[in-house]
C-alpha positions in Angstrom: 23.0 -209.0 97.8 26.6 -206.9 98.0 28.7 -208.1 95.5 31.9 -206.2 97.0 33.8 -208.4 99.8 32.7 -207.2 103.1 34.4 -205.5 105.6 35.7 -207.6 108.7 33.7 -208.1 111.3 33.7 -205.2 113.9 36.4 -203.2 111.8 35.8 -200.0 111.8 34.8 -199.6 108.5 31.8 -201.9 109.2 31.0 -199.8 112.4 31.7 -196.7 109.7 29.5 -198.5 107.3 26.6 -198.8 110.1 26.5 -195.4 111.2 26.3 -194.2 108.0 22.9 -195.4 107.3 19.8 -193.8 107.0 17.5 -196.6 107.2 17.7 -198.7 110.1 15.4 -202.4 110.6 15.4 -202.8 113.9 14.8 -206.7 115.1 13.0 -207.1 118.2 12.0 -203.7 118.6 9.0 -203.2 121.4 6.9 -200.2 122.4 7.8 -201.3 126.2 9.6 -197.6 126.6 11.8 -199.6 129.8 12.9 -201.9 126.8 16.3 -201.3 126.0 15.5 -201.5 122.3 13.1 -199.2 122.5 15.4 -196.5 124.3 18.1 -197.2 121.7 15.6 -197.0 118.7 14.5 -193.7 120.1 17.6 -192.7 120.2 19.0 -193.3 116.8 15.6 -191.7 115.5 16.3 -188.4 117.3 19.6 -188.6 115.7 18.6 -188.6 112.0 17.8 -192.6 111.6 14.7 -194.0 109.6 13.7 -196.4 112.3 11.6 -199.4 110.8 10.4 -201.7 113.7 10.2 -205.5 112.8 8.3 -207.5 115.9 5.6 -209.7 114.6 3.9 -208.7 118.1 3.6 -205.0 117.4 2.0 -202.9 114.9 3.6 -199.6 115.6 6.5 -198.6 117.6 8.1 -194.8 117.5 5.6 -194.0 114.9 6.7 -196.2 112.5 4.8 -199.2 111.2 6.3 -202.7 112.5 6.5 -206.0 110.4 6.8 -209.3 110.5 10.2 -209.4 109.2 12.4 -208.2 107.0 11.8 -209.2 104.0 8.5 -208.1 104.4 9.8 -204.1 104.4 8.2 -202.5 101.7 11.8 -200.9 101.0 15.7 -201.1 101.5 17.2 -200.6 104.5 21.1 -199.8 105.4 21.1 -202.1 108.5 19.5 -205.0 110.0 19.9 -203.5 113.9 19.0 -206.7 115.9 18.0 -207.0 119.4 17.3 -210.7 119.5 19.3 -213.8 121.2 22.5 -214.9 119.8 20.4 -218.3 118.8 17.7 -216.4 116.8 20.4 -214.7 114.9 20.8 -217.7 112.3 17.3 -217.0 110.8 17.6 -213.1 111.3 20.9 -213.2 109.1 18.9 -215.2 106.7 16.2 -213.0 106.8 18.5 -209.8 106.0 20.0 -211.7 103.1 16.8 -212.6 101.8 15.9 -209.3 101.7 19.3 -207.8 100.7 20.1 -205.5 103.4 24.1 -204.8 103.3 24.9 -204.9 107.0 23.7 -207.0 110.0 24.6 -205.3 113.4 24.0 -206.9 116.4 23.4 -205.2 119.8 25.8 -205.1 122.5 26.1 -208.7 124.0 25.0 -210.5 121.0 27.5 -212.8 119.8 27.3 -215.7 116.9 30.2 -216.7 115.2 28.6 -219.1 112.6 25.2 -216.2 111.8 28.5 -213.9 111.2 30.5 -216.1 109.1 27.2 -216.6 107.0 26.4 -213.1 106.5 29.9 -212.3 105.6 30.0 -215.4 103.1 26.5 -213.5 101.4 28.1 -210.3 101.0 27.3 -208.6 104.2 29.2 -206.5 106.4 28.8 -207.3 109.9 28.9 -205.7 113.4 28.4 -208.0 116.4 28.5 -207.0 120.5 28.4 -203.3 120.1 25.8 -201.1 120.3 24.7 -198.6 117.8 23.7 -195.8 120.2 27.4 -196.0 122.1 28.9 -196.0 118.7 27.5 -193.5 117.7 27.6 -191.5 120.7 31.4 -191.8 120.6 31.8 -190.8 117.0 29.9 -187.7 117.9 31.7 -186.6 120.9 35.2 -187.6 118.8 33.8 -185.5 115.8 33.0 -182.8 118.3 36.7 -183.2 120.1 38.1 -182.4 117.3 36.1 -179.5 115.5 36.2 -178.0 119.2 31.5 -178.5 119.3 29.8 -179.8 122.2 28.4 -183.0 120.7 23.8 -183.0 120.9 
C-alpha cells in the first residue's frame, strides 16, 4: 500500500502516474478481439505495456497468462486497468488494495464515487471515465507536436 497521499482523482498527475507504467492488470480483459478491452489491451501492448489479463473465464489473452484476480498476480503491477461495471468496482478496488497496486484506472464510462474515495483513502491514485488508449494517444501526438515527430 502507498504511503504518500495520492494524487486527485483524474488530475493529471494521476493520468501522468498511469501512463507511466510498465505493468498493466487489466480487469475484465477477453480474447473476443471485437471486445473493446481486448482492442485497448492490444493497444497499450504494442505501445510498450506489460499487459497481464485478469478474467477468471480465460486462460490466455494477448499471450499473456490470465488470473483470477489480482491478488493472485504472481508480481506488481503499476495499474489496475479495469473494464468492468461501475457496481463491480467496489470489490476490484479492494482487490487492487489487497494486492497493493498504486493506481486504479477505470475505463472510459466507468464511474464510482464511493470505489474512488476508498482507493484514495488506501493510498491509491485514481483515474476514473477515461480511457488509457485515448490518453495515451494524446500524450503521444502532444509529445510529437512539440518535438515536431509524427506520433506511431
Amino acid at each position: 500500500m502507498t504511503t504518500a497521499t495520492p494524487p486527485p482523482i483524474n488530475s493529471p498527475e494521476a493520468i501522468a502516474q498511469g501512463l507511466a507504467a510498465k505493468t498493466v492488470a487489466v480487469v475484465g480483459l477477453s480474447s473476443n478481439p471485437t471486445n473493446p478491452s481486448y482492442a485497448i489491451a492490444r493497444y497499450l501492448q504494442e505501445h510498450g505495456y506489460r499487459i497481464i489479463p485478469v478474467n477468471p473465464k480465460e486462460t490466455e489473452v494477448l499471450g499473456e497468462k490470465a488470473y483470477p484476480s489480482v491478488q493472485a498476480i504472481p508480481e506488481r503491477v503499476d495499474v489496475v486497468d479495469v473494464f468492468r461495471r461501475a457496481e463491480a468496482m467496489p470489490d476490484v478496488v479492494e482487490d487492487a488494495i489487497a494486492a497493493g497496486a498504486p493506481l486504479v484506472w477505470m475505463q472510459l464510462g466507468i464511474r464510482n464515487e464511493a470505489a474512488a474515495t476508498r482507493a484514495q483513502a488506501a493510498g491509491l491514485a485514481v483515474v476514473m471515465d477515461h480511457c488509457m488508449k485515448v490518453e495515451h494517444h494524446r500524450r503521444a501526438v502532444a509529445e510529437a507536436a512539440a518535438g515536431g515527430i509524427a506520433p506511431r
